[in-house]
C-alpha positions in Angstrom: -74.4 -82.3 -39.9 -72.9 -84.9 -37.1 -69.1 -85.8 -37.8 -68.3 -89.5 -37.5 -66.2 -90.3 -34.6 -62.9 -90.4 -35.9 -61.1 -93.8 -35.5 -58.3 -95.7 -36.9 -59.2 -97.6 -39.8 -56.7 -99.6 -40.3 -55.8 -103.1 -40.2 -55.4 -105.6 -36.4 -54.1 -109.2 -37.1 -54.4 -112.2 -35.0 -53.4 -116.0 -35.3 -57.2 -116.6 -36.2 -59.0 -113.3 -36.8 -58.1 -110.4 -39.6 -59.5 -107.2 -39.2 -59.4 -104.9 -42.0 -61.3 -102.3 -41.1 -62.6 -100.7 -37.8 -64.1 -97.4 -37.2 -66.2 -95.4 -34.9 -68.1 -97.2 -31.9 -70.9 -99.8 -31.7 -73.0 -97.8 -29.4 -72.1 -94.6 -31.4 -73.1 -92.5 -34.5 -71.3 -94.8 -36.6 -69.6 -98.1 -36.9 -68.1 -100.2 -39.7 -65.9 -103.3 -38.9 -64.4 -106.0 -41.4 -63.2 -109.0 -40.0 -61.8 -112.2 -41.6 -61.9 -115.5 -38.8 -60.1 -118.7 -39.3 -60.7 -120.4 -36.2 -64.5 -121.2 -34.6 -66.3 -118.2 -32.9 -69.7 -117.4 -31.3 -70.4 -114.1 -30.5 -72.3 -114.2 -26.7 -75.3 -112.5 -25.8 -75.0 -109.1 -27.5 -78.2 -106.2 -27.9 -77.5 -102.1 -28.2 -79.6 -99.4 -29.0 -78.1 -98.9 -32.5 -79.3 -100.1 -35.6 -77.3 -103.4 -37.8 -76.5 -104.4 -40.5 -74.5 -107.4 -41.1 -73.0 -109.0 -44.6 -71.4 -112.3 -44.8 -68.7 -112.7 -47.4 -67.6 -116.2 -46.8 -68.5 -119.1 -44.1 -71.8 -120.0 -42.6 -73.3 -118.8 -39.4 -76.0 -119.6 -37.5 -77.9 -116.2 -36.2 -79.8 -115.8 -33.5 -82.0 -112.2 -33.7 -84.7 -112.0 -31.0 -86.3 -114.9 -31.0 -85.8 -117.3 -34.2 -82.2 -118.5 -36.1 -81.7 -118.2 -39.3 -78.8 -120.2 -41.5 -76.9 -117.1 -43.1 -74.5 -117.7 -45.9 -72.3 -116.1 -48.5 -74.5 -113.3 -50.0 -76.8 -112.8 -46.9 -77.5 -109.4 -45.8 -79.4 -109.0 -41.9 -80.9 -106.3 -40.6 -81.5 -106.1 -36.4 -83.3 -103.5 -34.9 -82.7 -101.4 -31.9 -82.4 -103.3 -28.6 -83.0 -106.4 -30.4 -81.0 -109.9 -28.8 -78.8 -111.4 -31.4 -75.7 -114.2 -31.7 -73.6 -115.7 -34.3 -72.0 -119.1 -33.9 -70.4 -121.5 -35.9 -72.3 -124.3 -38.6 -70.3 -126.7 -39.8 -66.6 -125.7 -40.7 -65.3 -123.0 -38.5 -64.4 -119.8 -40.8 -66.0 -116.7 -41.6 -65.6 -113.1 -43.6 -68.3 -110.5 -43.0 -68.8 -107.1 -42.4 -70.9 -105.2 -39.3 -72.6 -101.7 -39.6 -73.8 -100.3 -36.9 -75.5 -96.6 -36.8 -78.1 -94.4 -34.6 -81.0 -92.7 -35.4 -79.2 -89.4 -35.1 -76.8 -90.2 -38.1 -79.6 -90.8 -40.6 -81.6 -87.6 -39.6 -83.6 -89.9 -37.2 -86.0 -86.3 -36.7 -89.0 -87.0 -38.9 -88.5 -82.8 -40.0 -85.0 -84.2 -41.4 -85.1 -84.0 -45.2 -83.0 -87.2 -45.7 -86.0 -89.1 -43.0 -88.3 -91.3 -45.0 -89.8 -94.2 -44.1 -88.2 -96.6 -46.7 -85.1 -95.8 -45.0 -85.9 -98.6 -42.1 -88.1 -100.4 -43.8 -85.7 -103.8 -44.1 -85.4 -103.5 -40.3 -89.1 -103.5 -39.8 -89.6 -106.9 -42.9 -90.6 -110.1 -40.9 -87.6 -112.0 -42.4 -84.6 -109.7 -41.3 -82.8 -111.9 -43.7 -81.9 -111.1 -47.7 -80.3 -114.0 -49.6 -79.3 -111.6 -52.0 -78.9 -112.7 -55.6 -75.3 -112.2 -57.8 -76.2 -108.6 -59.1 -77.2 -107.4 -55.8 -74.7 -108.8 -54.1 -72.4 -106.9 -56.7 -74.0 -104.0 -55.8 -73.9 -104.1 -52.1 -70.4 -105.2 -51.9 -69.5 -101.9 -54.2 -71.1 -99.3 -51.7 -69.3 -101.9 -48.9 -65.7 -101.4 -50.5 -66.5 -97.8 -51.3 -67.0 -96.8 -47.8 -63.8 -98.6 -46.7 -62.2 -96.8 -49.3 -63.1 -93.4 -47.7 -62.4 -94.0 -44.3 -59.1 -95.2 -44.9 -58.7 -92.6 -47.6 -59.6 -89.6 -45.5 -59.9 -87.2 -48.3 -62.2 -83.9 -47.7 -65.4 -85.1 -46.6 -65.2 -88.6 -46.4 -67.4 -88.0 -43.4 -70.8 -86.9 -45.2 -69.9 -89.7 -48.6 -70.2 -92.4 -46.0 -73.2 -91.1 -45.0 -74.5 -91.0 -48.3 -73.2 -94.4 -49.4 -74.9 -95.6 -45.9 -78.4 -94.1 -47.3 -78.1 -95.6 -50.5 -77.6 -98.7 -49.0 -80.7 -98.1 -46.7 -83.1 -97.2 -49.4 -81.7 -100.1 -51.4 -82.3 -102.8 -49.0 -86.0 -100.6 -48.3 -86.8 -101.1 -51.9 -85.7 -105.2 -51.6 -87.2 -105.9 -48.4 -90.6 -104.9 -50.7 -90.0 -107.8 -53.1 -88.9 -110.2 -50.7 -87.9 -112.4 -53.4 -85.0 -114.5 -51.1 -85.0 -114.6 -47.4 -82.9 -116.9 -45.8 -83.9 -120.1 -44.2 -84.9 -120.8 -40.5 -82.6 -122.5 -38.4 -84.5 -126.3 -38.5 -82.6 -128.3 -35.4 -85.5 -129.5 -32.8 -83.7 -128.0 -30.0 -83.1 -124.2 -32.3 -87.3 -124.1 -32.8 -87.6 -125.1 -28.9 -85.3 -122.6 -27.8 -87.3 -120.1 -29.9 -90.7 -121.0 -28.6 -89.5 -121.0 -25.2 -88.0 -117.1 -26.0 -91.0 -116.3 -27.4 -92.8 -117.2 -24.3 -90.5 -114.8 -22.1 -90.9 -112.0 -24.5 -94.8 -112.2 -24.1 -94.6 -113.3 -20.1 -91.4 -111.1 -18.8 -94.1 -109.6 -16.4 -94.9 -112.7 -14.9 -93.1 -114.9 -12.0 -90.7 -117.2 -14.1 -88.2 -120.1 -12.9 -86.2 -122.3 -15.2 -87.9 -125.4 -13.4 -91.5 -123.9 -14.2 -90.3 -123.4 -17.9 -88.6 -126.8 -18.3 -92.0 -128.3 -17.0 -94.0 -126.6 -19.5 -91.8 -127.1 -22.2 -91.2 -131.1 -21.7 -87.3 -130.5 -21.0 -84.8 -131.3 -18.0 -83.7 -128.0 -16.1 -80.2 -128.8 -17.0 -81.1 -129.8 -20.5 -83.6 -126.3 -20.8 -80.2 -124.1 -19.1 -77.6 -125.9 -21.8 -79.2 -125.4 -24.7 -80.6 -121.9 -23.7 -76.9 -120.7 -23.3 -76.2 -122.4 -26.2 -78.6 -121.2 -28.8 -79.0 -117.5 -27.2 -75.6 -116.4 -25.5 -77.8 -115.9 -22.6 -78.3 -117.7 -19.5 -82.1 -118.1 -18.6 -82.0 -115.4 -15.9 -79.8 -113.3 -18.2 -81.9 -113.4 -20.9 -85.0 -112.3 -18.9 -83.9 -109.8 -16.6 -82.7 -108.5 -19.8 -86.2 -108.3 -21.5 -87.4 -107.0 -18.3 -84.8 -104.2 -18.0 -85.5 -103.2 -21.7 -89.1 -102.7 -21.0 -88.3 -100.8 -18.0 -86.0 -98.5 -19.6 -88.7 -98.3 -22.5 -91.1 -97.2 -19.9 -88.8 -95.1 -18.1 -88.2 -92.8 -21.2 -91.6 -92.9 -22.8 -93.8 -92.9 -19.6 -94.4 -90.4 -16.3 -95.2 -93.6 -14.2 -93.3 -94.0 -11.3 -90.3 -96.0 -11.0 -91.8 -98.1 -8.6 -94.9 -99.1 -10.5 -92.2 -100.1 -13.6 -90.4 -101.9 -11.7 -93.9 -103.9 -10.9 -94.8 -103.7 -14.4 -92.1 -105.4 -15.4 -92.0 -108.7 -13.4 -89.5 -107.2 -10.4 -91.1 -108.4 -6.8 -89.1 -105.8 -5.3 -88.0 -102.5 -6.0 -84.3 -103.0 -4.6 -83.9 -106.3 -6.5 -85.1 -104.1 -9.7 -82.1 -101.6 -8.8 -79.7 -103.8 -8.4 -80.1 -105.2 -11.9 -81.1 -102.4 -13.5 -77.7 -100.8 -12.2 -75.8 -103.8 -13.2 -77.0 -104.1 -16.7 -77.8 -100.9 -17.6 -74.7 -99.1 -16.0 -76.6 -96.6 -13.6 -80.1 -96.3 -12.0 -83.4 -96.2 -13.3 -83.8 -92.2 -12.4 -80.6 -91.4 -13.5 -81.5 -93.0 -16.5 -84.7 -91.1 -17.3 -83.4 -87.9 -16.4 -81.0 -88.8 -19.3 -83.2 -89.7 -21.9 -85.4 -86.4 -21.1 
């Protein structure tokens, strides 16, 4: 069975921001974090190749996951997949409580052999909505398994390691059995310039392959370049070239781990018109090169 990483648990204060619990690594294993913020924040552009979960206790937030926002409130629980673009930032008064899971495949038993591996375990990260307005009982009940594992991990008693897993499963197959009823989702951002932004970024996702220029886009879409670049950062934490070289590089690295093609044709493949502009970004985003990236995933 795979340890946790072992971090401190305990609590950081700031002038604005309360953090009550922190442990393990957002690209790791496993990672819980508490924090309590006074002042406004917006988290910027922000993807990993773990699996979250995020609960707000208190405060509003508009979220940003892949390509639509969503109002979240007290009682919301949202699920983001692997890889998947999301942002937080403020709606009306600034102030917020909520807590962040992150976790890998690997900590769950991602093998499909793995007796704890079922299907219902993912399920809320594969439900259209991503978002659960929970109702009172549920919320109950989620917030018990929440305080439970920050019992543990501050606790440290024998085994705390494999209850938090447990309690993280239960969780899991909890929100699987909700996502089925589907009974409260939370409601779509519904600012013009929040529905523009996600039908431009849906555009990308489908077109990364093809030549793209902010001028071409803000042509297409009826909107200034400056205006289009503005409310792009705004609404997605990303520039416009950010955010595509981005989608590109996570194809790439897709195709790098999951294909024999060669690195030259992905580079093609994924809207790169040469293969040392591809290498440059792929190194700068990606934190080493394409090959040394497949022969890491292999």
């Amino acid at each position: 069975m795979h340890i946790l990483r072992k971090q401190p648990g305990t609590e950081m204060n700031t002038m604005s921001e309360t953090v009550t619990l922190h442990y393990g690594e957002e690209e790791g294993d496993f990672h819980i974090e508490h924090v309590r913020r006074t002042e406004p924040f917006a988290r910027t552009n922000h993807w990993h190749g773990t699996y979250e979960i995020y609960y707000q206790l208190s405060g509003q937030r508009a979220y940003f996951i892949k390509d639509r926002t969503f109002l979240i409130s007290p009682g919301d629980l949202v699920f983001i997949g692997k890889h998947q673009v999301h942002k937080t930032s403020d709606v009306g008064l600034p102030g917020h409580e909520r807590v962040v899971i992150n976790f890998s495949d690997r900590f769950i038993g991602g093998d499909r052999e793995h007796p704890l591996s079922h299907p219902a375990m993912l399920a809320a990260f594969q439900s259209p909505s991503r978002v659960f307005s929970l109702k009172l009982p549920d919320q109950i009940f989620v917030q018990n398994i929440l305080q439970k594992m920050a019992k543990e991990i501050k606790e440290r008693a024998t085994g705390y390691e494999i209850y938090v897993k447990l309690l993280l499963l239960e969780l899991l197959l909890f929100s699987g059995r909700y996502s089925e009823r589907a009974e409260t989702t939370a409601i779509e951002h519904q600012s013009p310039v929040h529905k523009k932004i996600s039908e431009i970024v849906r555009h990308i996702n489908a077109n990364y392959q093809e030549p793209m220029t902010l001028t071409g886009l803000s042509e297409q879409f009826f909107m200034s370049p400056y205006y289009l670049s503005r409310a792009f950062k705004e609404v997605t934490g990303f520039t416009f070239v950010e955010y595509v070289n981005t989608t590109r590089i996570r194809e790439a690295q897709r195709l790098l781990k999951e294909s024999n093609k060669k690195i030259i044709e992905i580079a093609e493949l994924t809207g790169f018109e040469n293969i040392a502009h591809f290498g440059r970004t792929f190194k700068k985003l990606a934190r080493m090169t394409p090959l040394e990236y497949r022969k890491g995933e292999r």
